[in-house]
N, C-alpha and C positions, 0 to 999 in steps of 0.2 A: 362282232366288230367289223367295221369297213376294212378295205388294204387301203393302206396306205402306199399314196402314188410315188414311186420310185423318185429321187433327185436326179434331177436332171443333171448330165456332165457338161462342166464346162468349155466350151469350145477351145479348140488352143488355138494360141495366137496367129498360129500361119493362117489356120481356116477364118478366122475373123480378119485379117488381112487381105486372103483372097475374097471374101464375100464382098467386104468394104468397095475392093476395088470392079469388082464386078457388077456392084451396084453402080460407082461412077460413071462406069464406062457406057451404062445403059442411060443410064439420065444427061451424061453430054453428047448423047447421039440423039437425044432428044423421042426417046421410046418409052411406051409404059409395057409394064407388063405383060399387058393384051397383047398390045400389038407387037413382042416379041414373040410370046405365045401364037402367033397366027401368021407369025414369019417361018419361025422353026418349027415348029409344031411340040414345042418343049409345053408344057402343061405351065399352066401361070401358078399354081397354087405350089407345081415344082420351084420354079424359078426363085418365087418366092422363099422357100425352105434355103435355098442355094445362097439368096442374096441377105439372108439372116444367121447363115453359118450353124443352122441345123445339118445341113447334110452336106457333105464332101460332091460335086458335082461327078459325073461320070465324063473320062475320056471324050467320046465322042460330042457329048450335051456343051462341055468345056470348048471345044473346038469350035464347033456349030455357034456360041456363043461371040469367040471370037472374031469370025468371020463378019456375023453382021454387023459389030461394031468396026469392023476394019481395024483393027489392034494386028501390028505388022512388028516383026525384028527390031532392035534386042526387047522391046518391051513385051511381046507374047512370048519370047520361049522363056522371061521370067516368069511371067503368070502361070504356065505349062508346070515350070520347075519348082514353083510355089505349089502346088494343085499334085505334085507328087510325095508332097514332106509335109503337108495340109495337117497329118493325123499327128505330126511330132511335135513332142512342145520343146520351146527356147525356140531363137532366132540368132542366128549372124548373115549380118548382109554385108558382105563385101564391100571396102570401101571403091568408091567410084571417083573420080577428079570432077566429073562434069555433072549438075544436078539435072534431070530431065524433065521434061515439059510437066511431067503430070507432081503431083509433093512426093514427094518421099514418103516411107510407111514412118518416121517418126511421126511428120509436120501429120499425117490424117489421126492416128492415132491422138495425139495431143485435140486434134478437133473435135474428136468426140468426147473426150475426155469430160468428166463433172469436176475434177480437182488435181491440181498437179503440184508435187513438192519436190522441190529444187535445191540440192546440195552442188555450188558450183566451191571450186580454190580458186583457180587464176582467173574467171571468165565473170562478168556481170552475166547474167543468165540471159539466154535471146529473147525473152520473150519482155524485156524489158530495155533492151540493147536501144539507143537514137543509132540512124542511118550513119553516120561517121562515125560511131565506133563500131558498130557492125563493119562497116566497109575497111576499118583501119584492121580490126581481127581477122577477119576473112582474107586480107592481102597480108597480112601478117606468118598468119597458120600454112597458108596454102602457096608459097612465094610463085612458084610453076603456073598458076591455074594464070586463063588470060583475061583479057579486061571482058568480056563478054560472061565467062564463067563469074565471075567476080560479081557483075551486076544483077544476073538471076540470083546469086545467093545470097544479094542482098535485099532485093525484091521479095525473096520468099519470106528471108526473114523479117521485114518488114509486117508484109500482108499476113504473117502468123498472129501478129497483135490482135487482130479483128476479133480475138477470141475475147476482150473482155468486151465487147461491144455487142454480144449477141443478147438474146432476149433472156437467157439465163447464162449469163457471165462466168468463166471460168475462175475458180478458187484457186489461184496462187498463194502457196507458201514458199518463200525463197530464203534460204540459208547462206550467207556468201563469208567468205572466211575473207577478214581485212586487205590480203595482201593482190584479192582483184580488185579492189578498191585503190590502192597505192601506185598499183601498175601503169605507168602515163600510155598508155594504148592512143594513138594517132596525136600525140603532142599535147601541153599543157589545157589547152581551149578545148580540144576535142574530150578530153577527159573532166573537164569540169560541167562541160554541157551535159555530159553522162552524168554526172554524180548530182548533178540538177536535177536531172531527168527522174534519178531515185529517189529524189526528195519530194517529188510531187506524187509519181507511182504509189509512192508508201501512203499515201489518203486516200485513197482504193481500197473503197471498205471490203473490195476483191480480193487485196491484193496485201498480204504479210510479210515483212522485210525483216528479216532480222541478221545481224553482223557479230562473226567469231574473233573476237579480238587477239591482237596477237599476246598480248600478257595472260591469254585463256593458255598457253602451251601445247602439249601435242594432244590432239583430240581424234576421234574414231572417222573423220572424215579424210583426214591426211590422204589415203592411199586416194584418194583419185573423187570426180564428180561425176552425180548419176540424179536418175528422176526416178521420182516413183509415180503414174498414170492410175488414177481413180476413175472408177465411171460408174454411169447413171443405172446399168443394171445389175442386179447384184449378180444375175449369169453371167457376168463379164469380169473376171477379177483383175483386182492391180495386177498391173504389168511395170518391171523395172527397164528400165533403160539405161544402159551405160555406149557413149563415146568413146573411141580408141582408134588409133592409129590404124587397129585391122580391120574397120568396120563397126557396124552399130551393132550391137549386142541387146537383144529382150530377153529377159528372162519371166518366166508366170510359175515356176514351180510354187509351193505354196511353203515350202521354208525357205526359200531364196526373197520373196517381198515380205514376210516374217520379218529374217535378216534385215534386210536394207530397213525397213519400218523402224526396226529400233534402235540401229542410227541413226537415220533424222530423230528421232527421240531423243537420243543423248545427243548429238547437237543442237536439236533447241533450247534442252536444257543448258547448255553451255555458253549457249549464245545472250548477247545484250538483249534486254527485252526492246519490242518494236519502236517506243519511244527512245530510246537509248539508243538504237540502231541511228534512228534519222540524224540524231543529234552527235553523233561520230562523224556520220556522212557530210552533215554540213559544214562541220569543223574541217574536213577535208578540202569540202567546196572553197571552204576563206584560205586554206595553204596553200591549193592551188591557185587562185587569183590573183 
């Protein structure tokens, strides 16, 4: 009999993070491979291994790396400090006041993503957000940040939409419990052009809507909202993501997206089906008018 070829282990999330972004970094410096390989003298078939999250880069190759893309303070000594915790799995990223030029590891994450399921309570989910109620949340959440903070996070959130417009369109299932529906987030108009906005989303044969009603009672979603990230390889496992006041929070252990999996399960079960859904939301739409 043959051997059978070992399974391969799955990357943890830091090192697919670092790779991600070190693939970025080399594609907006407008370099291939090659022609890093023939800058450094780092081997292309390495590079390659590096920028797929096969292999943890070394020190020196890391550095070298950075230099030719010109990646300067605070954003290299993150990448440095990513590149030393590469091999751990979970993530917490420190919250920041100010989003910085390049997306954030959610906003890339979600880009590679093949399916994302969204349990929000108070929030219409961003990725379905119109630009005034994004902008009314954001000044809402964040009362300190300034008008210039304010605009990039809503730009970002904005330009995250592009995700059902790709050549294979992102799988949205979204869970929203009534009461971010109820919520007058940026005044009566602002909130009805939202709840507009969900009623056409929901015809997105992308795009799954469904609403926990408040006569449902207390359900497994209560303590708080989170995503769960699917993706296209199966070497890549869901990754959970939860929002918090301390920062973003990944988790990939394989009984922690278990967990979370089978509550969104018993919230969808819970929830209105998608027709029912729309048709709450619209009733909302005519209260608010």
């Amino acid at each position: 009999m043959g051997r059978v070829a070992p399974k391969r282990q799955a990357p943890p999330i830091r090192l697919r993070r670092l790779a991600a972004e070190l693939r970025r970094l080399r594609e907006i410096s407008g370099l291939t491979r090659d022609d890093v390989a023939e800058r450094t003298g780092i081997n292309a078939a390495t590079l390659y291994r590096i920028e797929t999250a096969k292999v943890r880069p070394q020190q020196r190759t890391l550095v070298g790396l950075l230099d030719l893309y010109g990646v300067a303070d605070p954003q290299r000594s993150e990448i440095l400090a990513l590149s030393r915790t590469a091999d751990e799995q979970g993530w917490l990223r420190p919250y920041h006041a100010d989003l910085p030029n390049e997306y954030t590891a959610y906003i890339s994450f979600e880009a590679e993503a093949r399916g994302v399921r969204n349990y929000e309570s108070l929030f219409v989910p961003g990725l379905l957000q119109t630009e005034d109620y994004a902008r009314a949340v954001i000044r809402g959440v964040l009362p300190m940040a300034t008008p210039k903070e304010v605009d990039q996070r809503v730009q970002a959130r904005v330009e995250r939409q592009a995700v059902f417009e790709k050549e294979h369109p992102l799988e949205l299932w979204a869970i929203l419990d009534e009461a971010a529906l109820r919520r007058e987030v940026g005044g009566r108009q602002v909130m009805a052009d939202q709840l507009d906005h969900l009623t056409k989303a929901a015809a997105d044969p992308h795009i799954t809507l469904q609403v926990i009603p408040f006569g449902t009672g207390a359900h497994p979603g209560m303590p708080g909202s989170f995503v769960l990230m699917d993706f296209p390889e199966a070497v890549d496992p869901s990754v959970v993501y939860i929002d918090s006041m301390a920062g973003d929070l990944f988790l990939e252990a394989e009984e922690d997206v278990r967990r979370y999996s089978q509550i969104f399960d018993h919230l969808r079960a819970q929830a209105l089906s998608p027709n029912d859904s729309v048709a709450l939301i619209g009733a909302l739409v005519r209260e608010t008018t």
